[in-house]
N, C-alpha and C positions, 0 to 999 in steps of 0.2 A: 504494500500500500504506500502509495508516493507522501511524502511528510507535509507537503503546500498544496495549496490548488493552482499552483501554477501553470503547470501543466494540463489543466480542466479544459476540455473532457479526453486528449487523445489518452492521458499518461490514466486514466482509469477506463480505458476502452472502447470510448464512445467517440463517434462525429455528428458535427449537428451539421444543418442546411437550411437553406429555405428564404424569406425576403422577410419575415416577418407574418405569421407565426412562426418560430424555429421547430423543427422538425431531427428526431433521430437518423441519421442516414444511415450511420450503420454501426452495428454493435460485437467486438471483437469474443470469441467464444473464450469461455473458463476467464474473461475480465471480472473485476469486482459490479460493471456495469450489467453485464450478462447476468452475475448468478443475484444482483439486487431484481432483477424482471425487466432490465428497460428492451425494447425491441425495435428494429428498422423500424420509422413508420410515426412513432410515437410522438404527439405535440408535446412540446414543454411548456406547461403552463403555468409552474413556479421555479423558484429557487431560494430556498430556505421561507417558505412562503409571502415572498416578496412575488407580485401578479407580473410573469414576464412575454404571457398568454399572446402577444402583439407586437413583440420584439423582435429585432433578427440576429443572426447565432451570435454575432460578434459583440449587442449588446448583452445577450446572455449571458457569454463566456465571461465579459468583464465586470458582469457584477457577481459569477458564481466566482470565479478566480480572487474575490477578497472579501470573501465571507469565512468565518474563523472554525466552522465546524468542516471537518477532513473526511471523508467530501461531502460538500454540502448538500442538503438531500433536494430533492428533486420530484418534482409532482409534474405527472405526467398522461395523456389519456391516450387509448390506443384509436389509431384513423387508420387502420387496418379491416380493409372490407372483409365481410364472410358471407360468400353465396352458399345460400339455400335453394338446394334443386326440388321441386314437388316430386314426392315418392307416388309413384301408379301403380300400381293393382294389377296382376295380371290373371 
């Protein structure tokens, strides 16, 4: 586990993206980011519950990156679609 958030989010496994909201782009397997649940996909809509819900990655980086809890938690919703096929009868 990295001792700063300096490195927030590659040095704990994560990438963000997006234009504002920021978005997970993608989540490194067996990171501390992986096995907390974060997933591709995922909107970031805090940080340390501070509303970042309309930001884009670079302001979120710079305000997770000096926040004092290692690493700082992260509230997140999944925008990961799940199709439902209708089941028929045969």
């Amino acid at each position: 586990m990295p001792s700063s958030n300096q490195g927030w989010p590659e040095d704990f496994g994560f990438q963000l993206g997006g234009n504002g909201p920021s978005y997970i782009l993608s989540v490194e397997e067996g990171s501390s980011a992986h096995l907390a649940g974060l997933q591709a996909g995922d909107q970031v809509l805090e940080i340390e519950g501070h509303n970042v819900s309309t930001l884009g990655p670079q302001a979120v980086i710079a305000i997770a990156q000096t926040q004092k809890n290692i690493p700082p938690s992260i509230g997140v919703v999944s925008r990961i679609q799940q199709v439902l096929l209708p089941f028929k009868s045969t």
